[in-house]
N, C-alpha and C positions, 0 to 999 in steps of 0.2 A: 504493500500500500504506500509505502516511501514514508509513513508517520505513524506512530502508533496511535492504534485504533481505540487505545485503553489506558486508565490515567494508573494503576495497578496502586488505586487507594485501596488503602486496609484502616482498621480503627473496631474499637471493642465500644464505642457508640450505638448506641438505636439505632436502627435501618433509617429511619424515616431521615435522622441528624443527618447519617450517612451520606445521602440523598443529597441533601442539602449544599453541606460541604464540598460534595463530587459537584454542583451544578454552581459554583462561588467560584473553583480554577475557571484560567483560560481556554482549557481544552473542549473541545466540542466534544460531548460524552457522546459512544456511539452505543447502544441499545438493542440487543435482539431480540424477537419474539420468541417466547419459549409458551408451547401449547399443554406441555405436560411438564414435573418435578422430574423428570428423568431427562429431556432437551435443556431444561435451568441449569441442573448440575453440569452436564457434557459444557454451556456455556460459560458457569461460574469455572472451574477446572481450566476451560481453554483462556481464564485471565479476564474476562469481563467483567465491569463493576457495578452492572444492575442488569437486570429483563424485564420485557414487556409479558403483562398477558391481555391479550388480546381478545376481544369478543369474536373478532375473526375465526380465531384455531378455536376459540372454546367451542364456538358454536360447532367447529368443522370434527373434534373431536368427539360429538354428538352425533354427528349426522346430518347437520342441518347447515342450511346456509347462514347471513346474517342476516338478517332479516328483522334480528329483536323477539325472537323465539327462548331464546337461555335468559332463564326467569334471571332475576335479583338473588335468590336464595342457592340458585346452580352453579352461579358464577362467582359469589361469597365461596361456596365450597370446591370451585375450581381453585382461584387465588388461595385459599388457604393449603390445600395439598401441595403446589407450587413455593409457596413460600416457605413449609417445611424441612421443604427437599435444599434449600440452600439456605449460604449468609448474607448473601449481598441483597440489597435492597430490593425490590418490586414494586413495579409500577403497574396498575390493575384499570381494564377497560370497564367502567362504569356505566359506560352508551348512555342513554339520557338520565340514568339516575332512577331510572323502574318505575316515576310517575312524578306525580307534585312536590312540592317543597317538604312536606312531612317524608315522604318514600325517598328524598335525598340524606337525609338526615338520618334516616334507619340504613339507607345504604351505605353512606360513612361509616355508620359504627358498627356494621357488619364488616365491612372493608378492613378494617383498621385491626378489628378484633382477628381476622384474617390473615393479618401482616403487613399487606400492603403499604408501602412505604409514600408511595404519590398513587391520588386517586385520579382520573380523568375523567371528566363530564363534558356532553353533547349538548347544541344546540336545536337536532331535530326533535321533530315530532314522534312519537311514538306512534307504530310500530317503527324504529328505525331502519337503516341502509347501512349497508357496508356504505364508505364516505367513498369509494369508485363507481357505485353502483349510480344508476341513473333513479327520477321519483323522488330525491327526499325532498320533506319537507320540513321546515324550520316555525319554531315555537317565538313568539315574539320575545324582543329583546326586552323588556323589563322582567318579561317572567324567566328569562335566561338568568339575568342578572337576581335575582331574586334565590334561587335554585344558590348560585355561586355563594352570595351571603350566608344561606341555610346551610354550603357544605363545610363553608370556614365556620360559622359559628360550632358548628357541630362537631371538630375536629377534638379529638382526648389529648394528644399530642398535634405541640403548636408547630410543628415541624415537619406534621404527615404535608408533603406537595398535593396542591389543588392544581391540574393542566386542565384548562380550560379549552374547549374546541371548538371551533363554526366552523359549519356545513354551507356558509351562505353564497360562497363562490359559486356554486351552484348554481342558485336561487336567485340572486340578486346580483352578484360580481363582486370584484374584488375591494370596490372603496368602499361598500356596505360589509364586507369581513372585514377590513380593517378598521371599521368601525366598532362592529361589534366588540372582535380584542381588547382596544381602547379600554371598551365599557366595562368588559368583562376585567380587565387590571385592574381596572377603578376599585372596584369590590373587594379585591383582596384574592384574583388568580395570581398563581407563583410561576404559570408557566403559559404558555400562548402557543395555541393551536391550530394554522391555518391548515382546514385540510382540502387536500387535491386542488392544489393552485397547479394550474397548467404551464407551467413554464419556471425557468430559474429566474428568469426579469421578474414575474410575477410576485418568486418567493421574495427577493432581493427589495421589492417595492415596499410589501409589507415590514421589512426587516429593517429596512432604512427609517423608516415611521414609529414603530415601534418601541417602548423603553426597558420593555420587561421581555425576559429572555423568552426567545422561542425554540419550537420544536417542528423538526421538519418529518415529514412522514417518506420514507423511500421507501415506497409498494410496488414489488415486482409486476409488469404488466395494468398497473394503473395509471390514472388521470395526468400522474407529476413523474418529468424525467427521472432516472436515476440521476443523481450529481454525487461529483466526488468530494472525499470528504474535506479537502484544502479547499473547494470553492463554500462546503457551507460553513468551514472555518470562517472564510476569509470576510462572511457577510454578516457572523456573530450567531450564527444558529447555537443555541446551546445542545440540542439534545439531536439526535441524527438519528433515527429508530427505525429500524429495521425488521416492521412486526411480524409479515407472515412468509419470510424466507426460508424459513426451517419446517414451516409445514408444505412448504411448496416443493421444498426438494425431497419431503417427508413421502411426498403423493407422487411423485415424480418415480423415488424409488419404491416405491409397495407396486404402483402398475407396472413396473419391470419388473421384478417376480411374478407379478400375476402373468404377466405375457411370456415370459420364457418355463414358469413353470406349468401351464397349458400347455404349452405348444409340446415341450421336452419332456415333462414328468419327474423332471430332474431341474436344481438349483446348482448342480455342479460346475458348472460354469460359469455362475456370480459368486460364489465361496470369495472370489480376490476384492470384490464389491463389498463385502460386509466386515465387521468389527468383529475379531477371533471373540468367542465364547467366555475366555478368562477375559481380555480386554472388555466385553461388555459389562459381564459382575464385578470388575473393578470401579466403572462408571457408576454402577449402580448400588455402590457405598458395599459391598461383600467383603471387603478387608477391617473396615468398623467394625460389623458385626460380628466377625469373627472373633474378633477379639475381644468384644463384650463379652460372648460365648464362651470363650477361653480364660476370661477372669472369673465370669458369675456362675458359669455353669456346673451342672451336678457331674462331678465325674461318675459317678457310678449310673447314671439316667437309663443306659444302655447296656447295663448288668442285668 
């Protein structure tokens, strides 16, 4: 990448502090979507200092599209499995917050109680859209800005990140999302969320207006080029997030087994494609518990 991608902060601080601190350097934190506590770990290990989860993979690890199907309560217990599984902070897709100003406020503290170290909230309407998706529609700006108020007052730790998002590029273009932003800072967002701005001038437009850090969304096959990461350095992006890369090459490789294991009947030929068997139980924390096993365990269990 010619920069590193990772500030390789460490600290026996709360996630949320974590958070914090990581988004205060100059670095442009980069972000990957982890859909499960098993892709989190593989990303915490490979040196990253937070993940996304994403209403995206959640939903996708359901079965479902996005659509605004994964209740408030499936995605509380999504994020919480995720946060689990690693140290480093979490940043959790809230989509519009599961309804009015009170269901924002239970969603916080279900969030939080979750681990979730930054929550993000949406500007559409309910049933919401994947933000590449065509159809959304947007809840008007006072009651946006109202929701924001309800998540920060509601927050246990003053430290959990509120990322704030419009959808209204969309809807209305882009000096009505950089308006709304504006609004949405006003309130007390900690992070600024244009989504699916069409172009890097677009992003840049917004980023030059703006005073409170933002977050750029780089979705493979969506609305907004991929940019590298020295140009969203170079415009002040703070956060570079990368949500559904890892489920995309997730899906990418499960239909190549499906296809060569039809066709062949045998996997024999992708064995150099996959993570050796010890390397996988490694990943998935089996050296921990060995030795949990080895200190606590009954020797004799097996007499």
């Amino acid at each position: 990448m010619g920069e590193s991608a990772v500030t390789s902060f460490t600290s026996d601080a709360p996630a949320a502090t974590r958070l914090r601190r990581l988004l205060e350097t100059p670095e442009t934190v980069v972000v990957p979507g982890a859909y499960s506590g098993f892709v989190a770990r593989i990303f915490e290990q490979a040196g990253f200092d937070a993940v996304y989860v994403g209403g995206h993979g959640a939903a996708a690890v359901h079965g479902l599209p996005d659509v605004g199907l994964v209740t408030q309560t499936e995605m509380a217990a999504h994020v919480e499995r995720i946060a689990a599984a690693v140290s480093i902070p979490v940043i959790a897709d809230a989509d519009e917050g599961y309804g009015d100003v009170i269901n924002v406020v239970r969603t916080i503290e279900l969030f939080e109680r979750a681990g979730a170290a930054g929550i993000q909230l949406e500007d559409q309407q309910a049933p919401k859209r994947c933000g590449h998706m065509e159809g959304k529609r947007l809840i008007p700006r006072d009651a946006m800005l109202r929701k924001i108020e309800a998540a920060v007052a509601a927050r246990r730790c003053r430290d959990t990140v509120i990322v704030a998002r419009t959808d209204a590029i969309a809807v209305d273009g882009l000096d009505a999302a950089i308006e709304r932003l504006e609004a949405y800072a006003g309130v007390g967002a900690d992070i600024l969320f244009l989504e699916a701005p069409r172009s890097l001038d677009e992003l840049t437009t917004a980023a030059s207006v703006l005073d409170t850090p933002m977050l750029a969304n780089m979705s493979e096959g969506g609305k907004t080029p991929i940019v590298e990461l020295a140009d969203l350095r170079a415009i002040g992006i703070r956060i570079a997030l990368y949500p559904s890369s890892a489920i995309f090459a997730a899906a990418h490789a499960a239909r190549r087994v499906a296809d060569v294991l039809l066709a062949s009947g045998s996997t024999s030929s992708l064995v150099d494609e996959m993570v050796p068997l010890e390397a996988f139980n490694d990943l998935a924390g089996l050296p921990h518990w060995a030795r949990v096993e080895a200190r606590f365990g009954d020797a004799s269990a097996g007499n």
